[in-house]
mmCIF entry with sequence, helices, sheets and N, C-alpha, C, O atoms, coordinates in Angstrom:
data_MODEL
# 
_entry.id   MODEL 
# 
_entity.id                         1 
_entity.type                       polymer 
_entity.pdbx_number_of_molecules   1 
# 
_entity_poly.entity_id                      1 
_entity_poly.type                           'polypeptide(L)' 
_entity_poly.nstd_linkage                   no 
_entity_poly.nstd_monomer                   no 
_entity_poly.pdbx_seq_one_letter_code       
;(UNK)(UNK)(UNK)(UNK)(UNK)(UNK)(UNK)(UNK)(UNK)(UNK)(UNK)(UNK)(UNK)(UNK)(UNK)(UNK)
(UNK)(UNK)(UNK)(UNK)(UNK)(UNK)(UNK)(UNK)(UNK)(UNK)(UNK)(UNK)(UNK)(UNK)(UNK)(UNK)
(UNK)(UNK)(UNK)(UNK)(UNK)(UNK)(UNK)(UNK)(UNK)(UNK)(UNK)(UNK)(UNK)(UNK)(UNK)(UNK)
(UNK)(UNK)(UNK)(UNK)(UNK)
;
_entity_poly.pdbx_seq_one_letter_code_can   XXXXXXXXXXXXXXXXXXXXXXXXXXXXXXXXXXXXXXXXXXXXXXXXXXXXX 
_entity_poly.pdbx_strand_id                 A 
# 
loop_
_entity_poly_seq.entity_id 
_entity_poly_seq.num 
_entity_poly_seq.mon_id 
_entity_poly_seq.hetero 
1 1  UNK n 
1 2  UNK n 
1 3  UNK n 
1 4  UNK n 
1 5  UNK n 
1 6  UNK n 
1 7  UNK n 
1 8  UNK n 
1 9  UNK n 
1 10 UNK n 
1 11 UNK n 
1 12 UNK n 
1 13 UNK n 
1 14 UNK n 
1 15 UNK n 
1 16 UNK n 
1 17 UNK n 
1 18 UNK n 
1 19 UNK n 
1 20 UNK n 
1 21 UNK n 
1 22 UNK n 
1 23 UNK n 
1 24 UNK n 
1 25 UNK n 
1 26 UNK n 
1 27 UNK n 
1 28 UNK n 
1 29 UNK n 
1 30 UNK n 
1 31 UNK n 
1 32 UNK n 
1 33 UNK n 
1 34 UNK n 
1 35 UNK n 
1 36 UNK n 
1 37 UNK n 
1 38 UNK n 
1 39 UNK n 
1 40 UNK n 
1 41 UNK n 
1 42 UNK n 
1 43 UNK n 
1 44 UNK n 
1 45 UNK n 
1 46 UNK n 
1 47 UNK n 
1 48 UNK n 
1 49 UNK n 
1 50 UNK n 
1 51 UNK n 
1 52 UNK n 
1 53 UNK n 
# 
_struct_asym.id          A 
_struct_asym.entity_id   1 
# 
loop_
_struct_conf.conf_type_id 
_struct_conf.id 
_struct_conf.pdbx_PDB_helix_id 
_struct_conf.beg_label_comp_id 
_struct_conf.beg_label_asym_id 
_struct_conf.beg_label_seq_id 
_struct_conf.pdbx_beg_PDB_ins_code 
_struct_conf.end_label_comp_id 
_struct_conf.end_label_asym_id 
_struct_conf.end_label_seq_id 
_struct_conf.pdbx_end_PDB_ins_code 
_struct_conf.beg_auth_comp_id 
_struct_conf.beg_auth_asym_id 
_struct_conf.beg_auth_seq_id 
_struct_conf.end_auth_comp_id 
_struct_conf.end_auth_asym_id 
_struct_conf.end_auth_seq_id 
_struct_conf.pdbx_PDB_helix_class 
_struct_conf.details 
_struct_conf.pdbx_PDB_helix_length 
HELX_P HELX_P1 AA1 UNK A 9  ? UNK A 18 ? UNK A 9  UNK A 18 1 ? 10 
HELX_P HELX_P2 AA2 UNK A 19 ? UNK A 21 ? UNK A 19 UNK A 21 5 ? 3  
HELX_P HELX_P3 AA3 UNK A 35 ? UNK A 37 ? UNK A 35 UNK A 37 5 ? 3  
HELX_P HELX_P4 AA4 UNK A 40 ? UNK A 49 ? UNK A 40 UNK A 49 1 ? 10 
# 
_struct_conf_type.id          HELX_P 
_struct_conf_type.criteria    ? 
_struct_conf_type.reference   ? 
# 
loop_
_atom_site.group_PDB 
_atom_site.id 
_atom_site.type_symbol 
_atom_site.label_atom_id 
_atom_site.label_alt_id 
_atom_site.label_comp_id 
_atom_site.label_asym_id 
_atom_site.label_entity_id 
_atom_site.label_seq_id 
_atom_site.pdbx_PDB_ins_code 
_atom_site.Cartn_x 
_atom_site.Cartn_y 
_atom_site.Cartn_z 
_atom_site.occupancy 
_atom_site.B_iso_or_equiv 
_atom_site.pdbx_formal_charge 
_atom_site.auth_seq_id 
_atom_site.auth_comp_id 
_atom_site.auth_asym_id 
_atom_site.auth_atom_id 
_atom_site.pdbx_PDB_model_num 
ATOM 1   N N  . UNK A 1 1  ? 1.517   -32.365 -15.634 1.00 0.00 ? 1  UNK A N  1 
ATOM 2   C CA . UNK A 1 1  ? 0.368   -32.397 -14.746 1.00 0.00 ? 1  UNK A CA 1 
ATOM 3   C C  . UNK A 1 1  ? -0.429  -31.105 -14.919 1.00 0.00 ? 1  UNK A C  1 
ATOM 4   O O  . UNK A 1 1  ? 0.139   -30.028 -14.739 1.00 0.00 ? 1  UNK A O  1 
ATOM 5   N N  . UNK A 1 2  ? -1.631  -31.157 -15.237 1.00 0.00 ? 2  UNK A N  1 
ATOM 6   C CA . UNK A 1 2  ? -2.521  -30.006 -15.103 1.00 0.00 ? 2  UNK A CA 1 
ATOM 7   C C  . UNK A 1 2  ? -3.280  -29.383 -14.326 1.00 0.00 ? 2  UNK A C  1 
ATOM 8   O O  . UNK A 1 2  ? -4.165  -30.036 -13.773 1.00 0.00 ? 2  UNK A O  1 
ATOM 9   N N  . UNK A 1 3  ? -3.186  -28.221 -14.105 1.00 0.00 ? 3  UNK A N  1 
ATOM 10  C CA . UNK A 1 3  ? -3.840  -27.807 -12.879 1.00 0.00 ? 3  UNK A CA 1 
ATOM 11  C C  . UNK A 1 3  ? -5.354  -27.611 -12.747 1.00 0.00 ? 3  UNK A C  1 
ATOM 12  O O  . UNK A 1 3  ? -5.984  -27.065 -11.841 1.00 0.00 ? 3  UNK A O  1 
ATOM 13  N N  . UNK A 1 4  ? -5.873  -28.319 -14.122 1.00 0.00 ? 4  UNK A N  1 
ATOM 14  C CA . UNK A 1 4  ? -7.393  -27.703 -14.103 1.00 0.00 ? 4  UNK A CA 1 
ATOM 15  C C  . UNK A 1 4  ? -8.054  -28.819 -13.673 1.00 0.00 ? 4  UNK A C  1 
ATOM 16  O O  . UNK A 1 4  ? -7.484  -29.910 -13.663 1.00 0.00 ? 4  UNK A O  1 
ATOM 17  N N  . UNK A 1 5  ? -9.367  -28.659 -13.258 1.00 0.00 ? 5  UNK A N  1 
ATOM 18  C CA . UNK A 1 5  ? -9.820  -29.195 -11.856 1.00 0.00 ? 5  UNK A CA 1 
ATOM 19  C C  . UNK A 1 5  ? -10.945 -29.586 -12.891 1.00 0.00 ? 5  UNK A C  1 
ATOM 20  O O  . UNK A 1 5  ? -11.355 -28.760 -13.706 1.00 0.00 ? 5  UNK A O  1 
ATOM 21  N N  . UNK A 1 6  ? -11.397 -30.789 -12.833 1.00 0.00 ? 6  UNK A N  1 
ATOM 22  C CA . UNK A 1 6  ? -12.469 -31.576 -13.745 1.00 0.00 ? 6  UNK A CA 1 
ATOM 23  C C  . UNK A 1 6  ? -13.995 -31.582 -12.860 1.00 0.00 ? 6  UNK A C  1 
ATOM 24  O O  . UNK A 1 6  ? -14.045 -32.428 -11.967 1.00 0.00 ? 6  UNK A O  1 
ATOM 25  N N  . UNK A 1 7  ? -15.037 -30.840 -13.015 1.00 0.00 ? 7  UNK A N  1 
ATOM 26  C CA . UNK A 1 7  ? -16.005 -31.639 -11.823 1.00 0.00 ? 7  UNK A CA 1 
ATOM 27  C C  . UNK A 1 7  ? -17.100 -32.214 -12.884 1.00 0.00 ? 7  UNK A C  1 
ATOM 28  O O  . UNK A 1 7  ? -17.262 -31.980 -14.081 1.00 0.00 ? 7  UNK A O  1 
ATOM 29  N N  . UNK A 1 8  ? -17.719 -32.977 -12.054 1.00 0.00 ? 8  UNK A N  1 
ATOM 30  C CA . UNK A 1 8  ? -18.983 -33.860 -12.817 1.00 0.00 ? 8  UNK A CA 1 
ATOM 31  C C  . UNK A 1 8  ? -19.793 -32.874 -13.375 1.00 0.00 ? 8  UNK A C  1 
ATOM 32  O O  . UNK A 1 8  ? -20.072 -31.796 -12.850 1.00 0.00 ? 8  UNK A O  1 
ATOM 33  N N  . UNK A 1 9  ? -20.196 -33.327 -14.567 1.00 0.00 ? 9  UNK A N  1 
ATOM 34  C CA . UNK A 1 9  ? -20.602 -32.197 -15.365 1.00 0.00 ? 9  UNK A CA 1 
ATOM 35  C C  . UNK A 1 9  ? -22.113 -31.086 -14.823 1.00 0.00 ? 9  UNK A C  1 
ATOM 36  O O  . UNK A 1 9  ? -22.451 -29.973 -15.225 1.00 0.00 ? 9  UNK A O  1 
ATOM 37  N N  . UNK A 1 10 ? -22.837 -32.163 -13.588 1.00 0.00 ? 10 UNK A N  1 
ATOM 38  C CA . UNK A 1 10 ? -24.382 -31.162 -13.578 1.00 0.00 ? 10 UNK A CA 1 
ATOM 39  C C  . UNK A 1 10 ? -23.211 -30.538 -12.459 1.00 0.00 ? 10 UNK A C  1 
ATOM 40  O O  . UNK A 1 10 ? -23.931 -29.610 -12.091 1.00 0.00 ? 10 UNK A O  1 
ATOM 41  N N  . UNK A 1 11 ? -22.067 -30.366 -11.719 1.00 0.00 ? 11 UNK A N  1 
ATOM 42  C CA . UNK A 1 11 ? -21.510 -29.573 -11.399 1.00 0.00 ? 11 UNK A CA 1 
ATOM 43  C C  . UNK A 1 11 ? -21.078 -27.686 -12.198 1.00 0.00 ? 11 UNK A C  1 
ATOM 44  O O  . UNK A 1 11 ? -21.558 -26.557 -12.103 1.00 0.00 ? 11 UNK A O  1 
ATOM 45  N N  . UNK A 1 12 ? -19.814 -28.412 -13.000 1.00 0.00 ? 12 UNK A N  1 
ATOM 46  C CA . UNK A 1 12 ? -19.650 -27.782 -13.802 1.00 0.00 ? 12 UNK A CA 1 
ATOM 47  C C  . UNK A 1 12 ? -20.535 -26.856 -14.495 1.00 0.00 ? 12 UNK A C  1 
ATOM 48  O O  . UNK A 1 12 ? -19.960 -25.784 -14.681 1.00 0.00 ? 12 UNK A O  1 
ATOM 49  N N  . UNK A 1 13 ? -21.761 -26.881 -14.958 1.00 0.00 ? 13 UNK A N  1 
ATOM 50  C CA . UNK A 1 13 ? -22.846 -26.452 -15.440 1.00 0.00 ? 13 UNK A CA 1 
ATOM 51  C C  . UNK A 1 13 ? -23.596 -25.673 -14.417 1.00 0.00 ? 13 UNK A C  1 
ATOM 52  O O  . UNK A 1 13 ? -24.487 -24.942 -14.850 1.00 0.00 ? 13 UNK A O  1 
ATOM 53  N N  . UNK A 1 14 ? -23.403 -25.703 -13.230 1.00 0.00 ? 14 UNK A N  1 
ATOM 54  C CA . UNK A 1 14 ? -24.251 -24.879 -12.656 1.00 0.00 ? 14 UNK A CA 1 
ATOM 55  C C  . UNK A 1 14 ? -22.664 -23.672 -12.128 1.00 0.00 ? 14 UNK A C  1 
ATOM 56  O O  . UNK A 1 14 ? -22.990 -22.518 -11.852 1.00 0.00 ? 14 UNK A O  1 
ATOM 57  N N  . UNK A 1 15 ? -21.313 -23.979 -12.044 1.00 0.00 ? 15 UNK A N  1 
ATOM 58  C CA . UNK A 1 15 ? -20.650 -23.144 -12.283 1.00 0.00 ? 15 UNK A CA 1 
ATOM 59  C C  . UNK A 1 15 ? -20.708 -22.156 -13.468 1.00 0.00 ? 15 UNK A C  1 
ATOM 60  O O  . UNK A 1 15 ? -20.640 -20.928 -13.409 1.00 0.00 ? 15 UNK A O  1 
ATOM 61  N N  . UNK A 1 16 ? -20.827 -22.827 -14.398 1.00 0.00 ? 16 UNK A N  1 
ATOM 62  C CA . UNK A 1 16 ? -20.877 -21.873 -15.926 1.00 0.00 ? 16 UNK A CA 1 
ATOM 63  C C  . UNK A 1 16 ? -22.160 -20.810 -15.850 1.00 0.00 ? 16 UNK A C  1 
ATOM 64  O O  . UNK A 1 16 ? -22.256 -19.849 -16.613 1.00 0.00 ? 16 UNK A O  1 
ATOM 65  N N  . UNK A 1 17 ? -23.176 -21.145 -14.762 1.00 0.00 ? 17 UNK A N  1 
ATOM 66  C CA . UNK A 1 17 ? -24.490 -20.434 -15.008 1.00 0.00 ? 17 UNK A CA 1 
ATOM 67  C C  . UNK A 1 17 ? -24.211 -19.236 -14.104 1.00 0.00 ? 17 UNK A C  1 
ATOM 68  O O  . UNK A 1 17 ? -24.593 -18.082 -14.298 1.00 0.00 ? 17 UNK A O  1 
ATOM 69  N N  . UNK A 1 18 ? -23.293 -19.817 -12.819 1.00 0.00 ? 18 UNK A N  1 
ATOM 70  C CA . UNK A 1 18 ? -23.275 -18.552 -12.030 1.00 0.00 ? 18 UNK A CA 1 
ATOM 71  C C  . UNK A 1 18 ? -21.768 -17.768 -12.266 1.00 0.00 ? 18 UNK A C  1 
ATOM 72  O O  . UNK A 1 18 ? -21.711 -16.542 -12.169 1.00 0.00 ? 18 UNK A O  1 
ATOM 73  N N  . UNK A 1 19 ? -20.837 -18.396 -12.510 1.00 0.00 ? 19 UNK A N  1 
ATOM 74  C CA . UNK A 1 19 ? -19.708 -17.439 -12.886 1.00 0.00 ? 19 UNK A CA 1 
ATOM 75  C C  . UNK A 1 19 ? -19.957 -15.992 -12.805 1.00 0.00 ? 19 UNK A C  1 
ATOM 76  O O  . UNK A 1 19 ? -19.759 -15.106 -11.974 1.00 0.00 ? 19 UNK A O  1 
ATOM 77  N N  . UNK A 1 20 ? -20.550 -16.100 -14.175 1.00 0.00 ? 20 UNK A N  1 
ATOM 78  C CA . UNK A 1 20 ? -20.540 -14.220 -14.656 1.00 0.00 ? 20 UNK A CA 1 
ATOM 79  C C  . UNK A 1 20 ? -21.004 -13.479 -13.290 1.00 0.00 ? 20 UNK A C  1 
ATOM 80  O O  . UNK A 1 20 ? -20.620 -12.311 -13.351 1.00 0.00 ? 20 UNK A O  1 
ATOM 81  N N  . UNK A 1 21 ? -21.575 -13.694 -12.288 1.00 0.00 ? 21 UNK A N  1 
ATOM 82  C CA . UNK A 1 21 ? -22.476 -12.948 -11.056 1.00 0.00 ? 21 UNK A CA 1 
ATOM 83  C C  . UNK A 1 21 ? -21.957 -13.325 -9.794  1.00 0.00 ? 21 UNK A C  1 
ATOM 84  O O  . UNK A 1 21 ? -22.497 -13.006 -8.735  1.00 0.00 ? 21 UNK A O  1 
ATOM 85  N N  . UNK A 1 22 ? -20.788 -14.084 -9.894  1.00 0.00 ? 22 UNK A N  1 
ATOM 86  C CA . UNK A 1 22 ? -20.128 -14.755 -8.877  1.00 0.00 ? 22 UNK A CA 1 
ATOM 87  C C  . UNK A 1 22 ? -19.073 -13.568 -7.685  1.00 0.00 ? 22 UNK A C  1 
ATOM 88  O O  . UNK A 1 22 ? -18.569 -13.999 -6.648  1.00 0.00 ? 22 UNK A O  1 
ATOM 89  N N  . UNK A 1 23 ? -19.000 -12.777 -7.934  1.00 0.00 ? 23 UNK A N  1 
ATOM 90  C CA . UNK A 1 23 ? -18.404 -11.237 -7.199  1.00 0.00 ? 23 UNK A CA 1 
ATOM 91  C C  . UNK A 1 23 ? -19.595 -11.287 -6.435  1.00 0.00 ? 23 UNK A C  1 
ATOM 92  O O  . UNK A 1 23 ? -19.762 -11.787 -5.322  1.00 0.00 ? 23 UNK A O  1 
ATOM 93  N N  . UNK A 1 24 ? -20.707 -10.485 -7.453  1.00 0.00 ? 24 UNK A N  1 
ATOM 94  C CA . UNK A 1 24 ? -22.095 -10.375 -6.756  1.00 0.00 ? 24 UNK A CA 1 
ATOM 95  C C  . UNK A 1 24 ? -22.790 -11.297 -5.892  1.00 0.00 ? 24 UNK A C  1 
ATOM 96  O O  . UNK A 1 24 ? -23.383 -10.961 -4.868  1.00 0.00 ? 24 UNK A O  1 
ATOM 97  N N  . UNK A 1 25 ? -22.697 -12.458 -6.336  1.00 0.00 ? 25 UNK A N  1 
ATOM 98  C CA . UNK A 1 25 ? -23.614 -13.344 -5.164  1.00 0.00 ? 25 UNK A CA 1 
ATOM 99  C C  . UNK A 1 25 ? -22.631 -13.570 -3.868  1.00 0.00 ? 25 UNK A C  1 
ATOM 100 O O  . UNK A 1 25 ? -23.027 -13.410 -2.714  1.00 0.00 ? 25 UNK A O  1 
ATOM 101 N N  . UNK A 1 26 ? -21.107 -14.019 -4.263  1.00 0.00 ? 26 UNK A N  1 
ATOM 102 C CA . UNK A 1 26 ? -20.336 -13.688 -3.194  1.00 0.00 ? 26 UNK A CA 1 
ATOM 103 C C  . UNK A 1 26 ? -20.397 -12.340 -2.187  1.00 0.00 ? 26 UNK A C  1 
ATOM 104 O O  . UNK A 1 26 ? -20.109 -12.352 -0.990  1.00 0.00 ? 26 UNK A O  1 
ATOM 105 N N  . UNK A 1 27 ? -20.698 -11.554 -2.713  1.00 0.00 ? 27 UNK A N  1 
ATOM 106 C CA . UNK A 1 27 ? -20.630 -10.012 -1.657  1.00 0.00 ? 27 UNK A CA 1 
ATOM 107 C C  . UNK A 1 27 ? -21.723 -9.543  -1.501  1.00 0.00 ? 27 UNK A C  1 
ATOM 108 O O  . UNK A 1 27 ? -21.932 -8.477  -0.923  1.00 0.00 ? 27 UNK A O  1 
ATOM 109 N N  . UNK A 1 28 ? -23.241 -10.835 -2.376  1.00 0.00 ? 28 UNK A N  1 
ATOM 110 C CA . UNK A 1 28 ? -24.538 -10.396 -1.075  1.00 0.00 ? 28 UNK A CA 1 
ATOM 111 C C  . UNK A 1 28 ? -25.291 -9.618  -1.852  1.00 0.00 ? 28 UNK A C  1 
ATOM 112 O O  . UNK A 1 28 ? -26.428 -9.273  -1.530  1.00 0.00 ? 28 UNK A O  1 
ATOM 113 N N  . UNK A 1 29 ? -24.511 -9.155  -3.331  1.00 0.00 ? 29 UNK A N  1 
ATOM 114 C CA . UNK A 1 29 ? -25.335 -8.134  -3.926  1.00 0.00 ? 29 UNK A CA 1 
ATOM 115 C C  . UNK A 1 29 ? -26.165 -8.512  -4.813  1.00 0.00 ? 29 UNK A C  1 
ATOM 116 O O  . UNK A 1 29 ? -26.057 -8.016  -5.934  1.00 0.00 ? 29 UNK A O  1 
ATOM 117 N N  . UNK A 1 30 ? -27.037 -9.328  -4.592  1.00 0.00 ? 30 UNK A N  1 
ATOM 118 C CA . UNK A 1 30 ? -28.169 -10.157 -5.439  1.00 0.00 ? 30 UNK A CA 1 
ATOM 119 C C  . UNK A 1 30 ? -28.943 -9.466  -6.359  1.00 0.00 ? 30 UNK A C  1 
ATOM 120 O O  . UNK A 1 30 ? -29.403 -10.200 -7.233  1.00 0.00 ? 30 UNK A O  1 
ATOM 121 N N  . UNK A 1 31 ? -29.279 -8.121  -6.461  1.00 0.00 ? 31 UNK A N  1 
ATOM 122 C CA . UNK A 1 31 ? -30.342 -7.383  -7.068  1.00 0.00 ? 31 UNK A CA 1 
ATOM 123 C C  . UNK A 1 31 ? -29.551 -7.636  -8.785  1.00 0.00 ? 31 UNK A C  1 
ATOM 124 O O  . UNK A 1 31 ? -28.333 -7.806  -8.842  1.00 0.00 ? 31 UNK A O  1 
ATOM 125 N N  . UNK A 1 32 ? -30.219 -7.630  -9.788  1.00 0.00 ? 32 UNK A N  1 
ATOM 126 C CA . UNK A 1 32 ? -29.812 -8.264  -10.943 1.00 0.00 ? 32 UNK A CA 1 
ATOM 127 C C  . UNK A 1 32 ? -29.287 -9.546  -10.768 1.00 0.00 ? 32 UNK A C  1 
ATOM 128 O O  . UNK A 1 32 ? -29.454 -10.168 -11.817 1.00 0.00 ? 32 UNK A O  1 
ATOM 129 N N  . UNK A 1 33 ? -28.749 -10.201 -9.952  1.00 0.00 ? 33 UNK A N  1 
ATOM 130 C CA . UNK A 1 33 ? -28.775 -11.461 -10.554 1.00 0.00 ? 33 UNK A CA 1 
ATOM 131 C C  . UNK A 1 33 ? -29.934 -12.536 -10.840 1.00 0.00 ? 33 UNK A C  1 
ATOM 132 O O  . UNK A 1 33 ? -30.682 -12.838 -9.910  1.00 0.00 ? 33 UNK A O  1 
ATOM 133 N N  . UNK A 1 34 ? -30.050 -12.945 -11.726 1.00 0.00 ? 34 UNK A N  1 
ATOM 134 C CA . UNK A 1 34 ? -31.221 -13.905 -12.560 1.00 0.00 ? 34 UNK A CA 1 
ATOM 135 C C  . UNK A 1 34 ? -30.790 -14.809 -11.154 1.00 0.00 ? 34 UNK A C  1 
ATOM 136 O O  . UNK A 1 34 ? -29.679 -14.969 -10.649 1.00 0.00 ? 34 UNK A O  1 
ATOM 137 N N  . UNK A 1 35 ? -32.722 -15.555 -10.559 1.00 0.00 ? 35 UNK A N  1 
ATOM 138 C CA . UNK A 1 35 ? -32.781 -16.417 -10.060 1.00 0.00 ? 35 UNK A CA 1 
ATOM 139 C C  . UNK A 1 35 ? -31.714 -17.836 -10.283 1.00 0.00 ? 35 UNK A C  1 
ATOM 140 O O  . UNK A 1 35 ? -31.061 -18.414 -9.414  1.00 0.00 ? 35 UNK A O  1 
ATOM 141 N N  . UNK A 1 36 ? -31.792 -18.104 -11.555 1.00 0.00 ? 36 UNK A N  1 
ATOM 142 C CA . UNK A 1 36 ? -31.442 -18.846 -12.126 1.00 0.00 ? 36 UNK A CA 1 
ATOM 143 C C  . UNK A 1 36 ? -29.301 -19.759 -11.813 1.00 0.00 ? 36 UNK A C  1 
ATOM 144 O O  . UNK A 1 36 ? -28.819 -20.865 -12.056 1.00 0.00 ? 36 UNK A O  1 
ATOM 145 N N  . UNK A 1 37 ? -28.606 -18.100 -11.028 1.00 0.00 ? 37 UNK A N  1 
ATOM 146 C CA . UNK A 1 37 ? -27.418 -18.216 -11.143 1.00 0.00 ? 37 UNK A CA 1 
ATOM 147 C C  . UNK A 1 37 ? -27.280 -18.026 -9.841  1.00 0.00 ? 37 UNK A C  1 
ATOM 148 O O  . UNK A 1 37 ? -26.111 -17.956 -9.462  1.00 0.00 ? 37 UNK A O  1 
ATOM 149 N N  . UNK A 1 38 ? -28.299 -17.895 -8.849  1.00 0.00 ? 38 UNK A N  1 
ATOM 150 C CA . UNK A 1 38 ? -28.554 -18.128 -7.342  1.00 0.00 ? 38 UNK A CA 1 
ATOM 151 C C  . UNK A 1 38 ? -28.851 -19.398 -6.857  1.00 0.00 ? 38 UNK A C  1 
ATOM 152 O O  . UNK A 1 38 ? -28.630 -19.650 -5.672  1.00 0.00 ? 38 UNK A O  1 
ATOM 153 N N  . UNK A 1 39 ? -29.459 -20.479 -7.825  1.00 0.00 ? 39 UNK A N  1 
ATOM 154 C CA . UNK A 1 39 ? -30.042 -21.264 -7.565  1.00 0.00 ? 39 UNK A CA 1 
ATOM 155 C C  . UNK A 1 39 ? -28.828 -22.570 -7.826  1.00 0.00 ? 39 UNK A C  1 
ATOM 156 O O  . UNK A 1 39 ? -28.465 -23.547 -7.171  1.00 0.00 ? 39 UNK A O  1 
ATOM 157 N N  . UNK A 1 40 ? -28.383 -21.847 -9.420  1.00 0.00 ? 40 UNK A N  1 
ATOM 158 C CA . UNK A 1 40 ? -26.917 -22.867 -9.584  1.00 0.00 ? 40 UNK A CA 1 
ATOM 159 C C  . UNK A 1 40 ? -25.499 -22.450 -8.619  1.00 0.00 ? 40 UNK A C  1 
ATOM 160 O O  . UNK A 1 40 ? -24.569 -23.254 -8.691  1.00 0.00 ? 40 UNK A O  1 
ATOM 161 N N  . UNK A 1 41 ? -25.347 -21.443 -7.884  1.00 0.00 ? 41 UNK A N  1 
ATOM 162 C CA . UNK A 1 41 ? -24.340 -21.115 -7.059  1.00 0.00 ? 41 UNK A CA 1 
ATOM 163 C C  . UNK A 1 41 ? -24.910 -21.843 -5.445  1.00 0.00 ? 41 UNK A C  1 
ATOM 164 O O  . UNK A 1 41 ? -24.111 -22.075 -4.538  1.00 0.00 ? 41 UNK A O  1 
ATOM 165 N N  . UNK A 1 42 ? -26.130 -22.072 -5.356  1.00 0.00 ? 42 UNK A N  1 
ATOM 166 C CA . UNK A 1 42 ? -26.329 -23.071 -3.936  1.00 0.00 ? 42 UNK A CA 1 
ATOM 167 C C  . UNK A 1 42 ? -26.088 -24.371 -4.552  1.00 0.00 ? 42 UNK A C  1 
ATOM 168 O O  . UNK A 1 42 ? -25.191 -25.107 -4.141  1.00 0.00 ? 42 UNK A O  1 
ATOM 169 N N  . UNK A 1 43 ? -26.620 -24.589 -5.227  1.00 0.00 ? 43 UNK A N  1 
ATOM 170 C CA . UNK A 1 43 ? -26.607 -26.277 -5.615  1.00 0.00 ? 43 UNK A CA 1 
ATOM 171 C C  . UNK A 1 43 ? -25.208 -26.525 -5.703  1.00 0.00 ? 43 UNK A C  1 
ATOM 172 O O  . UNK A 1 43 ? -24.786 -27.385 -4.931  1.00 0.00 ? 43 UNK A O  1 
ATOM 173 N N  . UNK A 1 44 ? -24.079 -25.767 -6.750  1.00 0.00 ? 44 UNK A N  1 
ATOM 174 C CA . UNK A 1 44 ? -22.638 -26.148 -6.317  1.00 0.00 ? 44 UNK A CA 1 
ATOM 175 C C  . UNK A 1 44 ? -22.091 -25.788 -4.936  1.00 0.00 ? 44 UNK A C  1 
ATOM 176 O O  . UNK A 1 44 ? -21.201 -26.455 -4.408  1.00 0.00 ? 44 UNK A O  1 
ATOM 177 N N  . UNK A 1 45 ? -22.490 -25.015 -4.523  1.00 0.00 ? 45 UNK A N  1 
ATOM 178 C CA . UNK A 1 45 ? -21.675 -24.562 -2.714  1.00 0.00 ? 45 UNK A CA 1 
ATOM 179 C C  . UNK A 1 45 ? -22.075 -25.803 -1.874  1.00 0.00 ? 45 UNK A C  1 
ATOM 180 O O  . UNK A 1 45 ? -21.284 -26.257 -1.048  1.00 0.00 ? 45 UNK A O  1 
ATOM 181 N N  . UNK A 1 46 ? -23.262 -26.339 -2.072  1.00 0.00 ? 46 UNK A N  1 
ATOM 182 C CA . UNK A 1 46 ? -23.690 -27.722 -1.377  1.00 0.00 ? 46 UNK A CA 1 
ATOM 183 C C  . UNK A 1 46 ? -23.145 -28.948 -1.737  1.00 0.00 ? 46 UNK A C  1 
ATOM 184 O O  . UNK A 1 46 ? -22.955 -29.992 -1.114  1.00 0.00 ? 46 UNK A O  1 
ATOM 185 N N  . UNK A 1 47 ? -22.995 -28.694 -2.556  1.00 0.00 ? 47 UNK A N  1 
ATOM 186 C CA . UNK A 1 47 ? -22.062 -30.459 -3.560  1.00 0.00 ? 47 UNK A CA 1 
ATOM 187 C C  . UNK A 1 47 ? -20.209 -29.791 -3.153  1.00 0.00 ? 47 UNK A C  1 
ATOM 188 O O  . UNK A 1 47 ? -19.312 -30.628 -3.261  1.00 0.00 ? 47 UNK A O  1 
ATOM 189 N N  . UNK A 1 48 ? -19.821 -28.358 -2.727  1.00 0.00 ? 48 UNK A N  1 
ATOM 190 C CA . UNK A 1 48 ? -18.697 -28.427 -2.798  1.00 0.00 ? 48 UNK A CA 1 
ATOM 191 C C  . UNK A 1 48 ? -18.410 -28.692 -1.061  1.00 0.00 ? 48 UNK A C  1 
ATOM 192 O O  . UNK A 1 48 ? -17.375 -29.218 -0.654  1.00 0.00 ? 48 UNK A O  1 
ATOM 193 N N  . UNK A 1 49 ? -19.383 -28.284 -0.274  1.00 0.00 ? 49 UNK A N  1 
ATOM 194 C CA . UNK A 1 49 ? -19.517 -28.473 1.112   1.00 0.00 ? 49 UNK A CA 1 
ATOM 195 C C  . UNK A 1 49 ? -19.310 -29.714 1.388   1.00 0.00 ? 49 UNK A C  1 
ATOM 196 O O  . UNK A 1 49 ? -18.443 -30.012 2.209   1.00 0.00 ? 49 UNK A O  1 
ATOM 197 N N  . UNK A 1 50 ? -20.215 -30.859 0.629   1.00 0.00 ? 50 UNK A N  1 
ATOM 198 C CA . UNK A 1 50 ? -20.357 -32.448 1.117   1.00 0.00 ? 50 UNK A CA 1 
ATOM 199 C C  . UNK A 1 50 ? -18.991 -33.086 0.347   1.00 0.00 ? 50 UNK A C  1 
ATOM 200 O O  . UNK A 1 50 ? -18.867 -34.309 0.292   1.00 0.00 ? 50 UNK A O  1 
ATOM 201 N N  . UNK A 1 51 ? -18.051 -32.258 -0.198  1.00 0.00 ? 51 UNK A N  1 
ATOM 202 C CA . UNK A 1 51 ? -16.815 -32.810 -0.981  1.00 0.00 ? 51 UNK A CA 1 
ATOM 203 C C  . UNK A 1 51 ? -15.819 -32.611 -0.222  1.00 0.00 ? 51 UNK A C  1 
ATOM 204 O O  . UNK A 1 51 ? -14.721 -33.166 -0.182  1.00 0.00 ? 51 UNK A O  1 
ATOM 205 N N  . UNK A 1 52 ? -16.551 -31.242 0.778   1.00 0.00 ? 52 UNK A N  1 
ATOM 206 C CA . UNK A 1 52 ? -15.270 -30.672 1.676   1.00 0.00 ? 52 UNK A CA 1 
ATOM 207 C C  . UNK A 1 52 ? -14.130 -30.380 1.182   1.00 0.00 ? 52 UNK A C  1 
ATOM 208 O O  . UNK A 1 52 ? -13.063 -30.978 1.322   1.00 0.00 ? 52 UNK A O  1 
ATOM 209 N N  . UNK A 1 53 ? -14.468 -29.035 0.340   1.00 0.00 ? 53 UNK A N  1 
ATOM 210 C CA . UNK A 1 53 ? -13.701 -28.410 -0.609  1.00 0.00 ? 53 UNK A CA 1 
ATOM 211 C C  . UNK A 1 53 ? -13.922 -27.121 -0.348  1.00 0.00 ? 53 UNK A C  1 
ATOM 212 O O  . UNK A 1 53 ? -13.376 -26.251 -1.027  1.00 0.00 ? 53 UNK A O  1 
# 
């Protein structure tokens, strides 16, 4: 059994965008992070909210 966790891929993909900045957007410290990995870290926190995860 594997422990790695599969999500639908426009999921997945907006994980891969924010990863690298994911400390930072977690602890608020937004300055350098590209719009771009703010925008894919709401869109998954909202799809992980309505999964209730």
């Amino acid at each position: 059994m594997s422990a790695y966790i599969q999500y639908p891929e426009e999921i997945q993909k907006c994980i891969d965008i924010y990863d690298p900045y994911a400390i930072q957007i977690y602890e608020g410290k937004l300055e350098g992070v590209p719009q771009e990995a703010i925008d894919a870290y709401n869109k998954a926190k909202k799809w992980f909210w309505e999964q209730k995860q």
